[in-house]
C-alpha positions in Angstrom: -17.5 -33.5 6.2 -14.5 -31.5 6.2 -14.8 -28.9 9.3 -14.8 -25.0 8.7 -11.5 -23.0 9.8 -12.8 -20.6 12.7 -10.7 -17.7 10.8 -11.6 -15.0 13.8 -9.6 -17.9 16.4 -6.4 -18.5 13.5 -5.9 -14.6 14.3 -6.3 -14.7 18.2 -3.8 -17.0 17.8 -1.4 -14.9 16.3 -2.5 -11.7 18.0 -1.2 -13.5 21.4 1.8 -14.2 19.8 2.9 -10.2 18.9 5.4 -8.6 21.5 3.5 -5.2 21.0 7.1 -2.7 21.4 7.8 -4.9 18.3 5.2 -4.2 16.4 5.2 -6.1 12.9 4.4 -4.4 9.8 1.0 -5.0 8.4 -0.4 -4.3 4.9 -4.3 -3.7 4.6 -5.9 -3.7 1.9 -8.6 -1.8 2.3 -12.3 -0.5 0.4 -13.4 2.2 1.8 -13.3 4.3 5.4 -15.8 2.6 7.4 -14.8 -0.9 6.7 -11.1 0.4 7.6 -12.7 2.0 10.8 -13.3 -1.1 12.8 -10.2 -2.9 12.0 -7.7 -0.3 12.8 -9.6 0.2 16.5 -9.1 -3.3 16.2 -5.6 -3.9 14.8 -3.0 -1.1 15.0 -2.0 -1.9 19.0 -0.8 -5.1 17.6 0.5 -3.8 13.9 2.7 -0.9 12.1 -0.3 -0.1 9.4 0.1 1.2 5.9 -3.5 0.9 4.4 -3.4 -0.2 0.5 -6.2 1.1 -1.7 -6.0 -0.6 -4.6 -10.0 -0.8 -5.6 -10.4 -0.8 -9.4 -13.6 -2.6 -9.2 -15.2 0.8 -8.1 -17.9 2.0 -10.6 -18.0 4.8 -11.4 -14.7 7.3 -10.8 -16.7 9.5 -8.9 -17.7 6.6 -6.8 -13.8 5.6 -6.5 -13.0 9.1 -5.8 -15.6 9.7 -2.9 -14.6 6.4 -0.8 -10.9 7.2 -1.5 -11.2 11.0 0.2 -13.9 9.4 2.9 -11.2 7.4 4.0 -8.4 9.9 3.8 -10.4 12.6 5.6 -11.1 10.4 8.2 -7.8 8.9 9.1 -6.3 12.5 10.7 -9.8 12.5 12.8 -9.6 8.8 14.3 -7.3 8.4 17.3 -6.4 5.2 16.8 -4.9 5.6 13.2 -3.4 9.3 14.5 -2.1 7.8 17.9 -0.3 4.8 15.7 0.4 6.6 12.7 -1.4 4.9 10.1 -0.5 5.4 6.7 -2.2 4.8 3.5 -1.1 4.0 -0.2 -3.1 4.8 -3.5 -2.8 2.5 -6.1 -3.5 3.1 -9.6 -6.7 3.4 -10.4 -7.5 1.2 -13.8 -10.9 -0.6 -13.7 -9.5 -2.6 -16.6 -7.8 -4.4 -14.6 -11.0 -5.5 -12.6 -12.9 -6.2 -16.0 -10.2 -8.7 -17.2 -9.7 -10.4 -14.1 -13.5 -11.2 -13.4 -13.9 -11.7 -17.3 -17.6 -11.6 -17.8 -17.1 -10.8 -21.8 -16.4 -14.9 -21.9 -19.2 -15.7 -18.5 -21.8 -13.3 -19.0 -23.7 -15.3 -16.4 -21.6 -13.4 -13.8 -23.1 -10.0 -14.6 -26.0 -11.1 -12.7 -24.7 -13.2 -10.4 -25.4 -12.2 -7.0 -23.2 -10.9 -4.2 -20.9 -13.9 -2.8 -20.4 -15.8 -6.2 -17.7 -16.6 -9.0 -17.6 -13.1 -9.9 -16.8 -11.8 -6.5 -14.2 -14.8 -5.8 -12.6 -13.6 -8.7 -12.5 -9.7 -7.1 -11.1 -10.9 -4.3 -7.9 -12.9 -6.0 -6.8 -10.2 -8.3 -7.1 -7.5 -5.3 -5.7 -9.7 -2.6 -3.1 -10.6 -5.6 -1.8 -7.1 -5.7 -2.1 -6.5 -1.7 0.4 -9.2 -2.0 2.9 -8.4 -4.8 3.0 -5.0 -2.7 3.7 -6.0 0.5 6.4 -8.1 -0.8 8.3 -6.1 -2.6 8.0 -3.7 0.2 9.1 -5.9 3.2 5.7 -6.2 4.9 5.4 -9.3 7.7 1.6 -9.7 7.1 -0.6 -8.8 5.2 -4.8 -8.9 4.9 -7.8 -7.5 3.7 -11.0 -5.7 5.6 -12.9 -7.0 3.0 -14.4 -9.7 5.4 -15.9 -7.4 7.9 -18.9 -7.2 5.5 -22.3 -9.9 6.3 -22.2 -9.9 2.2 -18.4 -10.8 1.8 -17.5 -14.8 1.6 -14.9 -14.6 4.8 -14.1 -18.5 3.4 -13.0 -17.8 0.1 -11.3 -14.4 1.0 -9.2 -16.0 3.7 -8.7 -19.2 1.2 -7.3 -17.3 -1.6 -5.1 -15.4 1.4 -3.6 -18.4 2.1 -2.6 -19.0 -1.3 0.0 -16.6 -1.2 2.1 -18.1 1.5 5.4 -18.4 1.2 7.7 -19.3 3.9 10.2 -16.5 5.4 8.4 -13.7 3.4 5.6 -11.8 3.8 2.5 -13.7 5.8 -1.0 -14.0 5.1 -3.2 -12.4 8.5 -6.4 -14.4 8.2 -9.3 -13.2 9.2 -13.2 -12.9 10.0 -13.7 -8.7 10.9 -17.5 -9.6 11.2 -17.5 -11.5 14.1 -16.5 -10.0 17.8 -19.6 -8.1 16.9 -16.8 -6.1 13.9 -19.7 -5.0 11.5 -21.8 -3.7 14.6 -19.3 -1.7 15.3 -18.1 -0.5 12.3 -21.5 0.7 11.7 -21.4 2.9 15.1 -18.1 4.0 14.2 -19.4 5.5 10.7 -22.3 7.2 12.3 -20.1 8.7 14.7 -17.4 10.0 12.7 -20.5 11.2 10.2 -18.6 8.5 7.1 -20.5 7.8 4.1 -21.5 4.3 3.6 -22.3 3.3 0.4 -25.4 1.0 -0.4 -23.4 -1.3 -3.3 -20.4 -3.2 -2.6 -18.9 -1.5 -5.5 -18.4 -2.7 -9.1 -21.0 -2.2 -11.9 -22.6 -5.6 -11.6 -23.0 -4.9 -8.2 -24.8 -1.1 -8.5 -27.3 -2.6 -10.9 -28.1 -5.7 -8.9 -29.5 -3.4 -6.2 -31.2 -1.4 -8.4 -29.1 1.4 -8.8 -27.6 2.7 -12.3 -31.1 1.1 -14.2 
């Protein structure tokens, strides 16, 4: 039986590696504020930051619109993205984009698939996809996601797909596991302290009727 990778250890690794008054340049992908909170405390000693919110997957546009000012109000009021001068990039917003990537016109199964399935795998490529096509085009060393930081996100096939876009002397793939080191925990203390709204569906349509929202 083919052993796990320990993602959380892969980025210790590298983390031991970084001369921090060289910091590398790190794109994040990111979802919403308090996901993003625990990984910049985490991260931005070790990384020049530019957040990435590309999130078309977010149903509906008020929902999209809430998390994207959550997360932009709270960046000026957290000393760790202030201190290191975090910066953050909209993408367009076109949840097009998300319907024809997870295609569940052809697999209706998926629409009531639950959290951590094909559907979901199949979030994660086309966003990580895009993280990627960005930070290469824009000179980025590394790039991730905070998507694993969540208890309901597959850190395996997140960090798998990662991989995938590898290519030698161009931008890196910064694996990860955000949940461990007791990341979610803290995340959670984070958002009650800076007063962020945490939403109760991962996002997408599917997603917000599966837990008995939208019905």
């Amino acid at each position: 039986m083919e052993q796990k990778i320990n993602y959380q250890k892969e980025l210790d690794k590298i983390l031991a590696t970084i001369d921090k008054t060289k910091k590398p340049s790190l794109l994040l992908h990111a979802c919403c504020g308090p996901c993003s909170s625990y990984v910049l405390e985490y991260l931005s000693d070790f990384f020049d930051i530019t957040i990435f919110y590309y999130n078309p997957n977010i149903f509906p546009p008020e929902e999209y619109s809430r998390r994207l000012d959550e997360l932009k109000n709270f960046l000026p009021r957290f000393p760790p993205a202030v201190e290191n001068k975090v910066k953050l990039i909209e993408a367009p917003y076109n949840p097009d984009e998300f319907y024809d990537a997870v295609d569940v016109a052809h697999n209706p199964d998926l629409k009531t698939e639950a959290e951590r399935g094909e559907r979901c795998r199949r979030c994660y490529q086309f966003r990580l996809e895009k993280a990627f096509e960005y930070a290469t085009e824009n000179g980025f060393d590394y790039f991730t996601t905070t998507l694993s930081i969540s208890p309901y996100k597959d850190a395996e096939k997140i960090n798998t797909i990662g991989y995938t876009f590898v290519q030698v002397d161009k931008t890196k793939y910064l694996p990860a596991d955000f949940k461990k080191k007791s990341g979610f925990l803290r995340s959670t203390q984070l958002s009650r302290e800076y007063g962020l709204y945490r939403q109760d569906y991962c996002g997408c349509v599917f997603s917000m009727k599966n837990s008995g929202h939208g019905n």
